[in-house]
C-alpha positions as CSV (number, residue, x, y, z in Angstrom):
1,X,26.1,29.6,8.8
2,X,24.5,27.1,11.5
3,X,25.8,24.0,12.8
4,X,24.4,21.7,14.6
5,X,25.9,18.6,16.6
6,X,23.6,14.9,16.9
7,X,25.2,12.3,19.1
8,X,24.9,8.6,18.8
9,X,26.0,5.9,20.8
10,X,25.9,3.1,18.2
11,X,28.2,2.8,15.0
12,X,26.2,1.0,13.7
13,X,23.6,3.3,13.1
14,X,25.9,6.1,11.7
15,X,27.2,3.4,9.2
16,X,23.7,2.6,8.4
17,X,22.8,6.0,8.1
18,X,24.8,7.1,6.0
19,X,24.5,3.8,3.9
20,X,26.8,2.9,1.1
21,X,29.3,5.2,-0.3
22,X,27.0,7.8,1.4
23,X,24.4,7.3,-0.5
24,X,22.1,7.7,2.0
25,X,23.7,10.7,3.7
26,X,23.6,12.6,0.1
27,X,20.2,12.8,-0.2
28,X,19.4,15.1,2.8
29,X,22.7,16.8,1.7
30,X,21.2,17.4,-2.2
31,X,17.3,18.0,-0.9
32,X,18.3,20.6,2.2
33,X,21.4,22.1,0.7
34,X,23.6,21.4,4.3
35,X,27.0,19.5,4.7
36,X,26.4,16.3,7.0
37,X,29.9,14.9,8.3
38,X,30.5,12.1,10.7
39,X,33.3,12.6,13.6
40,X,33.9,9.4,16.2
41,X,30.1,9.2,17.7
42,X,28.9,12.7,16.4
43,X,27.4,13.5,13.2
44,X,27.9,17.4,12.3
45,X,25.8,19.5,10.5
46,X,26.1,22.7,8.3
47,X,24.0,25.1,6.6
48,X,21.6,27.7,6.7
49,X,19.6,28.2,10.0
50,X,16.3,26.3,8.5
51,X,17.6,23.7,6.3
52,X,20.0,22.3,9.1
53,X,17.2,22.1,11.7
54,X,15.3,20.6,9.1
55,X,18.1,17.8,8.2
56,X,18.4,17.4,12.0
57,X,14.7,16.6,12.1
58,X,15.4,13.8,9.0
59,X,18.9,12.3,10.5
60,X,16.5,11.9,14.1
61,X,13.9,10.0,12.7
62,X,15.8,7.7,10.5
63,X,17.4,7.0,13.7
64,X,14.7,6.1,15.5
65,X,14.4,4.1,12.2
66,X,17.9,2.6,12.6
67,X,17.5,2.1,16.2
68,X,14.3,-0.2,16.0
69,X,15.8,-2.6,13.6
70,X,14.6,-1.0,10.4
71,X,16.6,-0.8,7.1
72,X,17.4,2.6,5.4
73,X,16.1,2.5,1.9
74,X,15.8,5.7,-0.6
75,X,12.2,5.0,0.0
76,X,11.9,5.7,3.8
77,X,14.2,8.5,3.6
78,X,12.0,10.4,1.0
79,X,9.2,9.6,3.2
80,X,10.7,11.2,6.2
81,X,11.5,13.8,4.4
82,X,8.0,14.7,3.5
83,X,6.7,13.9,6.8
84,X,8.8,16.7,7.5
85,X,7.4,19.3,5.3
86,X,4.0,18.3,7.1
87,X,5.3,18.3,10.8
88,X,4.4,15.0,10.8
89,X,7.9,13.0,11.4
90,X,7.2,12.8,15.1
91,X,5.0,10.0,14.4
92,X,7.6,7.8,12.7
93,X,7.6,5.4,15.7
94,X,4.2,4.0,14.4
95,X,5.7,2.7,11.3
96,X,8.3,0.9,13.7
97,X,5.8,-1.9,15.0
98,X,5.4,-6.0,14.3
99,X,5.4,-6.9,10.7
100,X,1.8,-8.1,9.5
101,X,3.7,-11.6,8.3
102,X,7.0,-12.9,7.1
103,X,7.6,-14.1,3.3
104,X,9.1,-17.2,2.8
105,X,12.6,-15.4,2.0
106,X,12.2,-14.2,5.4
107,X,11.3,-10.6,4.7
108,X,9.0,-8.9,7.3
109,X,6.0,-6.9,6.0
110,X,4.7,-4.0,7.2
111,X,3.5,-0.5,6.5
112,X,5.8,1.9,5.0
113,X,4.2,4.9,5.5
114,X,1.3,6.5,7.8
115,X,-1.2,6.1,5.2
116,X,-0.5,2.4,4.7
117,X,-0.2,2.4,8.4
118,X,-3.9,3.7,9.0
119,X,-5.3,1.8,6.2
120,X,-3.8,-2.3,8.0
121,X,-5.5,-0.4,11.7
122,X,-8.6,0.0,9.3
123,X,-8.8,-3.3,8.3
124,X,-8.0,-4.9,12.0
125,X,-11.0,-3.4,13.4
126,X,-13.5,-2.9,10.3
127,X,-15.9,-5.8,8.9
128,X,-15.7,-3.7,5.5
129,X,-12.9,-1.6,4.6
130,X,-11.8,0.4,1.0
131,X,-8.1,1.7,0.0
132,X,-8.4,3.8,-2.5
133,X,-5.3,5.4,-4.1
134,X,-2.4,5.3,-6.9
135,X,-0.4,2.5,-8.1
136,X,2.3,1.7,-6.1
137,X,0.9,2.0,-2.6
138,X,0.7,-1.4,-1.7
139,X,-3.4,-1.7,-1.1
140,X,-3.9,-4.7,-2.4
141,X,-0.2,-6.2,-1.4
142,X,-1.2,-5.4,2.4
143,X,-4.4,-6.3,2.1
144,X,-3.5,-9.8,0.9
145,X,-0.8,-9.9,3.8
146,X,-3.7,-9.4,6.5
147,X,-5.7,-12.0,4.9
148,X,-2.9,-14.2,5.4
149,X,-2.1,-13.6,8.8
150,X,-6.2,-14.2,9.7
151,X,-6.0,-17.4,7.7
152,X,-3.1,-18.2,9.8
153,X,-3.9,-17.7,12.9
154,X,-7.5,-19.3,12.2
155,X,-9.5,-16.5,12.5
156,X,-11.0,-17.3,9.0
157,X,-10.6,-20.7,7.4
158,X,-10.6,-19.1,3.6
159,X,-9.0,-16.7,1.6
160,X,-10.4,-15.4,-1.7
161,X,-9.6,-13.4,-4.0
162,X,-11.1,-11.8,-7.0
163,X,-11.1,-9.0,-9.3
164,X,-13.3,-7.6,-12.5
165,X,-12.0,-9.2,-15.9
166,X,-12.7,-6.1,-17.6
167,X,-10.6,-6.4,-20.0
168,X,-12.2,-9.4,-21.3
169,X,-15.6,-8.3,-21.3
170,X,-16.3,-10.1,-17.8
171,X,-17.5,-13.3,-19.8
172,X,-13.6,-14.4,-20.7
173,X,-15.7,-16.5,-23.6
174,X,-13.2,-15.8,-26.4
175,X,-10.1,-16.8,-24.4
176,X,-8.8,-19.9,-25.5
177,X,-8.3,-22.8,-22.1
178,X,-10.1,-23.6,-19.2
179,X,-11.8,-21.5,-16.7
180,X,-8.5,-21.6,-14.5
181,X,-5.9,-20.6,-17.9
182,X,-8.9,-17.7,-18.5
183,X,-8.6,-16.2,-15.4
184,X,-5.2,-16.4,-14.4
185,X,-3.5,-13.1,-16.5
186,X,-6.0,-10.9,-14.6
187,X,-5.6,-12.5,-11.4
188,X,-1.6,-12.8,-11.9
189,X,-0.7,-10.2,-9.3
190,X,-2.9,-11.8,-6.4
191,X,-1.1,-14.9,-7.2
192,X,2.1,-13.1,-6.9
193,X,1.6,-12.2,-3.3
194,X,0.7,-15.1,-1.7
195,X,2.9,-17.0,-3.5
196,X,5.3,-14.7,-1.7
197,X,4.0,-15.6,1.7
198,X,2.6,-18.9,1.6
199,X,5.2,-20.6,-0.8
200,X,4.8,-22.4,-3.6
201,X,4.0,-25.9,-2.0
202,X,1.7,-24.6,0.9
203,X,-0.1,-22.3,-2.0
204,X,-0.8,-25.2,-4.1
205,X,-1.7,-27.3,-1.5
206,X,-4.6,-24.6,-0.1
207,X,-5.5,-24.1,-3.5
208,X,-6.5,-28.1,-4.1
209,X,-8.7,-28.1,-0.7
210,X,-10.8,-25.2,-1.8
211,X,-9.2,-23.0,1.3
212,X,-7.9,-20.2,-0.8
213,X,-10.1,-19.6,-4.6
214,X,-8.9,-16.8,-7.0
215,X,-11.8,-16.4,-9.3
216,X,-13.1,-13.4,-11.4
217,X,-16.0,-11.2,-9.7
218,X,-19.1,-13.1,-12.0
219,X,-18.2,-16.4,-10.1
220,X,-18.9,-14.7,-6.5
221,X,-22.9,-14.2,-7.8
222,X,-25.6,-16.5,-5.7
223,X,-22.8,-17.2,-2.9
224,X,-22.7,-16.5,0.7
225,X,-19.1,-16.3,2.0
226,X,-18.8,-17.1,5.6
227,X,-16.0,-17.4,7.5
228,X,-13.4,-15.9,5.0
229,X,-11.4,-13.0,4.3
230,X,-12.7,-11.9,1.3
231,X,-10.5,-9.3,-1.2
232,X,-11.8,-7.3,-4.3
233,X,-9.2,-5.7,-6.5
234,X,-9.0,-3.3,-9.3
235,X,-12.5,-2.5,-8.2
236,X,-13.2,0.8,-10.0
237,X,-13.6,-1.4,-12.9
238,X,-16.9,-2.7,-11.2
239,X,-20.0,-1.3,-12.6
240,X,-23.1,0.0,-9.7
241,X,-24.7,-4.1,-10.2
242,X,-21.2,-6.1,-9.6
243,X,-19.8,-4.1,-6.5
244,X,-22.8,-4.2,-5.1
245,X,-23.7,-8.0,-5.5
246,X,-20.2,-8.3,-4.5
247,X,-20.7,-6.7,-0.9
248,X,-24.0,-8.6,-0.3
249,X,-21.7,-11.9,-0.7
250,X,-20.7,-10.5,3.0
251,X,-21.7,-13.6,5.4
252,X,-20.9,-14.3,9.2
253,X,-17.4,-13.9,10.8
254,X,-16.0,-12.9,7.7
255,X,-14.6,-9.7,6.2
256,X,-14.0,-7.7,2.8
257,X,-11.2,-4.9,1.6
258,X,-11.7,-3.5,-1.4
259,X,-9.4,-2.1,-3.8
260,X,-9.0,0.6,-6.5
261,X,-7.4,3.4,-8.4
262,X,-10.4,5.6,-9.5
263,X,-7.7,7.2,-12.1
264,X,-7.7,3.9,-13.6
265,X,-11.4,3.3,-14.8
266,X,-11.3,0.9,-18.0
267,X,-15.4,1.0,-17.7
268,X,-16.8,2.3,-21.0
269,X,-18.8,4.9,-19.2
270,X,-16.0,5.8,-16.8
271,X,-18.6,8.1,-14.3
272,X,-20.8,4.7,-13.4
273,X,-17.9,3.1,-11.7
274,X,-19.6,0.8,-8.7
275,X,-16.4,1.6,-6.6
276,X,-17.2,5.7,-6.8
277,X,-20.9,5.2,-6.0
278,X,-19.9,2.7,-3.4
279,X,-17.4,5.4,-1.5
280,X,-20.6,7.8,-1.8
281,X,-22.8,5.7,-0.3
282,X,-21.8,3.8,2.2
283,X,-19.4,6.3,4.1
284,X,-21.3,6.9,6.8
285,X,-21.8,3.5,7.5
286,X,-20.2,2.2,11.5
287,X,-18.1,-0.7,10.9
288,X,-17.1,0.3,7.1
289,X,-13.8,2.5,6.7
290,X,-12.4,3.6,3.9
291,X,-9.0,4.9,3.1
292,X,-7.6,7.4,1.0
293,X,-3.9,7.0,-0.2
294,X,-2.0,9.8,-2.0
295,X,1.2,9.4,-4.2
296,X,3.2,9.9,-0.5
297,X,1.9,6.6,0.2
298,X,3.8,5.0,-3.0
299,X,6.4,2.4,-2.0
300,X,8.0,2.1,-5.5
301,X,10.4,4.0,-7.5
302,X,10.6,7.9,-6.4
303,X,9.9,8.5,-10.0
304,X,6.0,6.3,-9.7
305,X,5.4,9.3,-7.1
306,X,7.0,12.1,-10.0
307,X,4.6,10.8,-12.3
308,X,1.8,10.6,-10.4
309,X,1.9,14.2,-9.1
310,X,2.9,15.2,-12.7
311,X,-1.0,13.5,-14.2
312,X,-2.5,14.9,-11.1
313,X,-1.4,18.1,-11.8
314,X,-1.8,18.0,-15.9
315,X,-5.5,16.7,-15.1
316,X,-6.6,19.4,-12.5
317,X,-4.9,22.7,-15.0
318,X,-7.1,20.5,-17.5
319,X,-10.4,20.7,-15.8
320,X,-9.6,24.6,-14.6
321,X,-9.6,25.1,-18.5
322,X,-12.7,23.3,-19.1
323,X,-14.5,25.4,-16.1
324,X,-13.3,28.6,-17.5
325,X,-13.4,28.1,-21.1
């Protein structure tokens, strides 16, 4: 039996630590199988040799966590835990930076994870950048906050935002209303996000002077977008034609994320997605990044990442059959 003693010079850390009712605390105890107690300044652990090294390693970094202002959420501590696992928990100080913006409840946003770290660096210094990954990883989230914090500090004087309406055949012709009723179910979670940073007021207000448009992907055709921070969602739903119109839009001091879930195609012929060709061709590209998220990248509920290593696995026994069968 090991033990192992961690000193720390602020309560306040230990209590958030440990979090309420140890709720916190009893997560490393359940995943590395170790008894974690806390006496005056020290917090004491026991187990096998391994396990309380490794639980060391997690109680340090959510520490550093604690110690730069950061709150201790299920999420983060399930992160850490993996970064572990990879030996990559020495680099939790990069997720400890300046939030991207504040929200009009005062939340700062930032990345969560190293993935969503490298993927806001991408789109700082790239004209064109792709996030590619699960649901629940927060590309097009982040990608809206960057958009927001060049529209605020000038560096583009519009925002827009648009996606494929694939689900109504692109034409939205049979959908009863104006162009603006049409469009706004498939546009709903853009909306969502900068309503949560702009407010409702200064979002309306943007929206009447033409500085922010949310419009489906046909309306972008014959335009050239200067000047603006331009964001394509739900792009694997983009046929070869669209995403490449789309990234032609591209005018001067202005630039483009696009994003998508390429386990997600609702295309008819699932293998022409425009998003799939696009990552093909233009990878080697300078000044176009993209970035691959995986389901440690999800931000939502630990059971989004369950289920999305669950179909990942399911899919690739399914494809071994079909190659040996």
């Amino acid at each position: 039996m090991a033990e192992k003693i961690i000193n720390v010079s602020k309560m306040d850390q230990i209590q958030a630590l440990f979090g309420n009712f140890d709720e916190n605390i009893n997560i490393l105890q359940k995943q590395y199988n170790v008894v974690i107690l806390s006496r005056g300044s020290n917090i004491k652990i026991t187990g096998s040799e391994e396990n309380v090294e490794n639980a060391a390693q997690a109680i340090e970094a959510l520490l550093t966590l604690t110690d730069k202002g950061e709150h201790i959420t299920e999420q983060n501590i399930r992160y850490v835990i993996s970064m572990i696992k990879e030996g990559t928990h020495k680099q939790i100080t990069e997720l400890t930076g300046d939030g991207i913006c504040i929200t009009t409840n005062g939340k700062s946003i930032k990345p969560k994870t190293l993935g969503q770290k490298n993927y806001v660096d991408a789109i700082q210094h790239n004209t064109i950048v792709m996030g590619v990954g699960p649901a629940g990883t927060g590309k097009t989230y982040l990608a809206v906050a960057m958009a927001v914090k060049a529209f605020k500090a000038h560096e583009v004087a519009k925002i827009i935002l648009t996606r494929p309406a694939v689900e109504a055949g692109e034409k939205l012709g049979f959908l009863p209303g104006d162009m603006q009723e049409k469009v706004d179910p498939y546009l709903r979670p853009l909306y969502d996000a900068l309503f949560e940073m702009l407010g409702a007021e200064n979002f309306q207000k943007h929206m009447e002077k033409g500085s922010i448009e949310v419009a489906p992907l046909a309306y972008m055709r014959g335009r050239t977008l200067d000047d603006a921070f331009i964001i394509l969602d739900e792009a694997q739903n983009t046929t070869h034609e669209q995403i490449k119109m789309f990234l032609t839009r591209l005018g001067f001091n202005s630039k483009i994320v696009v994003t998508g879930d390429i386990t997600q195609i609702d295309l008819p012929d699932k293998s022409r997605s425009g998003l799939i060709e696009a990552m093909n061709v233009l990878q080697n590209i300078q000044d176009i990044d993209i970035i691959k998220f995986t389901e440690k990248d999800v931000v939502r509920h630990r059971l989004v990442q369950e289920i999305i290593k669950a179909y990942e696995k399911y899919n690739d026994n399914g494809k071994k059959k079909m190659t040996n069968g």
